[in-house]
LOROTI-705862 format. One line per field, with one value per residue: residue number from 1; residue in three letters; x negated, y negated, z of N, C-alpha, C in turn. Coordinates in nm, 2 decimals, always signed. Example, Ala and Ser with C-alpha at 12.3 -4.5 7.8 and 13.67 -1.06 7.14 Angstrom:
BEGIN
selo	(1_2)
kollum	(ALA_SER)
n_xx	(-1.32_-1.28)
n_yy	(+0.57_+0.22)
n_zz	(+0.78_+0.71)
ca_xx	(-1.23_-1.37)
ca_yy	(+0.45_+0.11)
ca_zz	(+0.78_+0.71)
c_xx	(-1.32_-1.29)
c_yy	(+0.33_+0.00)
c_zz	(+0.78_+0.79)
END
This chain:
BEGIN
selo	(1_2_3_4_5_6_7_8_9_10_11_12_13_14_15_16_17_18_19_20_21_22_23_24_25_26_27_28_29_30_31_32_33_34_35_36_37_38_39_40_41_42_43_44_45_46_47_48_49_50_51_52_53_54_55_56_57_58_59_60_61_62_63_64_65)
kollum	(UNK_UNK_UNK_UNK_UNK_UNK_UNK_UNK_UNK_UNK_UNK_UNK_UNK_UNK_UNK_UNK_UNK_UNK_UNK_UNK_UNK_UNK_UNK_UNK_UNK_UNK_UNK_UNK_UNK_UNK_UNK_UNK_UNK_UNK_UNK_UNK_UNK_UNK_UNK_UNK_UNK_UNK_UNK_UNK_UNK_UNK_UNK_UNK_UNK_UNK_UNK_UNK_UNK_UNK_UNK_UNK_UNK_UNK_UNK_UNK_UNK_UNK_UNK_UNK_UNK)
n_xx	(+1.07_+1.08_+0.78_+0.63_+0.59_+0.34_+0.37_+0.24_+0.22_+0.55_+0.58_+0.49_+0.61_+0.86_+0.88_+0.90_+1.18_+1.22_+1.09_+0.89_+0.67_+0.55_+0.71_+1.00_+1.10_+1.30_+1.13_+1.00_+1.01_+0.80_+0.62_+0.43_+0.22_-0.06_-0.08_-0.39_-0.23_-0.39_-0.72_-1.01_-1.32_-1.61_-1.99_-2.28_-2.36_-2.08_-2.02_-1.74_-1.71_-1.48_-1.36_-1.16_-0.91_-0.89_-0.70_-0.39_-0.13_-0.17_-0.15_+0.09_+0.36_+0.38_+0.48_+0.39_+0.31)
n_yy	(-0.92_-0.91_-0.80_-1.05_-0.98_-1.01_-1.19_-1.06_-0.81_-0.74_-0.76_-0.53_-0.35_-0.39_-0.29_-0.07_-0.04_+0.00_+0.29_+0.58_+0.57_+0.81_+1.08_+0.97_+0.92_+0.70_+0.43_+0.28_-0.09_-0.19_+0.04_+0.16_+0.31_+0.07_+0.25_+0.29_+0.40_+0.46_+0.59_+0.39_+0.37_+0.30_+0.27_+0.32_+0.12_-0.05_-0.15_-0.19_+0.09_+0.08_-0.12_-0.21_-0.08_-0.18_-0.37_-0.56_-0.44_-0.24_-0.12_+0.08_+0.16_+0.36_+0.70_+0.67_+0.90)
n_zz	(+2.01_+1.69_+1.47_+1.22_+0.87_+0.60_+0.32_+0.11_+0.18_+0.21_-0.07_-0.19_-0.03_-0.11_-0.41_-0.41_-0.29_-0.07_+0.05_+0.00_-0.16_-0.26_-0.16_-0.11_+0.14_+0.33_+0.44_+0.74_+0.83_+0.93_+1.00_+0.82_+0.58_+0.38_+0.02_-0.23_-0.57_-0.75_-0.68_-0.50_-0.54_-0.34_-0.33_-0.11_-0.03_+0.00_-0.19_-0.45_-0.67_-0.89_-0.95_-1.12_-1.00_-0.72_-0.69_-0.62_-0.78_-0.74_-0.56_-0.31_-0.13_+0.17_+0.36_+0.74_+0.83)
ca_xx	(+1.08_+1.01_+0.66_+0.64_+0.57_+0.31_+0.41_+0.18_+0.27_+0.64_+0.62_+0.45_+0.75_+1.02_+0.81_+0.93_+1.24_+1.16_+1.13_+0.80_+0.61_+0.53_+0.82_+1.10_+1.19_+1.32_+1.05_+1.06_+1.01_+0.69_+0.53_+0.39_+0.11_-0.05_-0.21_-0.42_-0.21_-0.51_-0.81_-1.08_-1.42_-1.74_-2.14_-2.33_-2.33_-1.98_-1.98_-1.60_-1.72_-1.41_-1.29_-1.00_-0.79_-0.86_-0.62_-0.22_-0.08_-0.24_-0.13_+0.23_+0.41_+0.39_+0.47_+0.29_+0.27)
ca_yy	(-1.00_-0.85_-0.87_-1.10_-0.88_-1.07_-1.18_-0.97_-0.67_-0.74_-0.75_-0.38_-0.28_-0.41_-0.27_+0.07_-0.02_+0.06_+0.40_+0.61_+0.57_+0.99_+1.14_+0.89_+0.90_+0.58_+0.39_+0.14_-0.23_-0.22_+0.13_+0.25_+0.23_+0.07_+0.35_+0.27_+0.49_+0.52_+0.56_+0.33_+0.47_+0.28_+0.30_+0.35_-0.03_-0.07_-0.21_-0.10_+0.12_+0.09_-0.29_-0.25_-0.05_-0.28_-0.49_-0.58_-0.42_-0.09_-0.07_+0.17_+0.14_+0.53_+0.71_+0.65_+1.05)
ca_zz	(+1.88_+1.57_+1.42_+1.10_+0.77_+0.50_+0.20_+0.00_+0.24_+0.16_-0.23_-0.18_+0.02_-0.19_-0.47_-0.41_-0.31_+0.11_+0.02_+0.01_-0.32_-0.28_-0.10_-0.15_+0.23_+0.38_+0.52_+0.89_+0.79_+0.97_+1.04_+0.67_+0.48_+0.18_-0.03_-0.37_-0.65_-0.84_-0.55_-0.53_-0.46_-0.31_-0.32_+0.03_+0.03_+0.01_-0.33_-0.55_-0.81_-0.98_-0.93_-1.16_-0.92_-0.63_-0.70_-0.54_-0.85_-0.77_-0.40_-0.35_+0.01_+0.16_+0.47_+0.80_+0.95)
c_xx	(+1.01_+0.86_+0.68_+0.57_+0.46_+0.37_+0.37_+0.22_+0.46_+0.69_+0.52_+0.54_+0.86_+0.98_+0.90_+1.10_+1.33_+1.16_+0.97_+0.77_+0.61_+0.64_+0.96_+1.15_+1.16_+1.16_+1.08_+0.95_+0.87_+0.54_+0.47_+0.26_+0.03_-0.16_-0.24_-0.38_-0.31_-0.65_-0.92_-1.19_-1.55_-1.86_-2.13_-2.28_-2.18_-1.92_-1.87_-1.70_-1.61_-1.29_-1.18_-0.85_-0.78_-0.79_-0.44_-0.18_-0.06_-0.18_+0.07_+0.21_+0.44_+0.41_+0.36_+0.22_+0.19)
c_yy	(-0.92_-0.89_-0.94_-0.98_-0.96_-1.09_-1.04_-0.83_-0.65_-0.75_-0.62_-0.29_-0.28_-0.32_-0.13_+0.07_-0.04_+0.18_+0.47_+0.68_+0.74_+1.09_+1.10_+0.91_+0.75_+0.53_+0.21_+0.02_-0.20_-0.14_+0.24_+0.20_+0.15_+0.14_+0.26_+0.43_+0.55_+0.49_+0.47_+0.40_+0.32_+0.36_+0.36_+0.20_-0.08_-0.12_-0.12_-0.04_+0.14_-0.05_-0.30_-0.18_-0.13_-0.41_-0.46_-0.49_-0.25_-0.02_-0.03_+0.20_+0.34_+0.58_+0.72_+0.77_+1.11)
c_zz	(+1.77_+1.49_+1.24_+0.98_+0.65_+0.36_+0.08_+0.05_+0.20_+0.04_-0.22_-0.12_-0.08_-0.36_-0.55_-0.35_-0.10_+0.11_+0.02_-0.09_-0.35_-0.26_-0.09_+0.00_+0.28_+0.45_+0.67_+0.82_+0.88_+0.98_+0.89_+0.71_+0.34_+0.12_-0.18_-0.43_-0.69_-0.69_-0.58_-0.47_-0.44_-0.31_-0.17_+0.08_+0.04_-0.14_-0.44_-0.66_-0.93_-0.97_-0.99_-1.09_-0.78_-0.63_-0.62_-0.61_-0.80_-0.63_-0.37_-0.18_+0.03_+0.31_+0.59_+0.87_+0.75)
END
């Protein structure tokens, strides 16, 4: 049985189209990843130093290899 997909993981997929935000090859309904376009960087403590790219908006479906 197929594993269920999240909502928010599936408006990141459809996003792009299912395709891979960098390389444009097809991507499998389950085995990607989600990269931040713009990167986000942490302290030591873990704290975002850049909180405005941690967001859904920012995150682009991309191959898994």
């Amino acid at each position: 049985m197929p594993k269920k997909i999240s909502k928010k993981r599936q408006a990141i997929f459809d996003k792009s189209g299912g395709v891979c935000w960098y390389c444009g090859d097809p991507l499998a309904a389950i085995l990607w990843h989600e990269d931040h376009f713009y990167p986000i960087r942490r302290n030591g403590d873990g704290t975002c130093l850049n909180p405005e790219y941690d967001v859904e908006e920012n995150k682009v479906p991309s191959c898994a290899s």
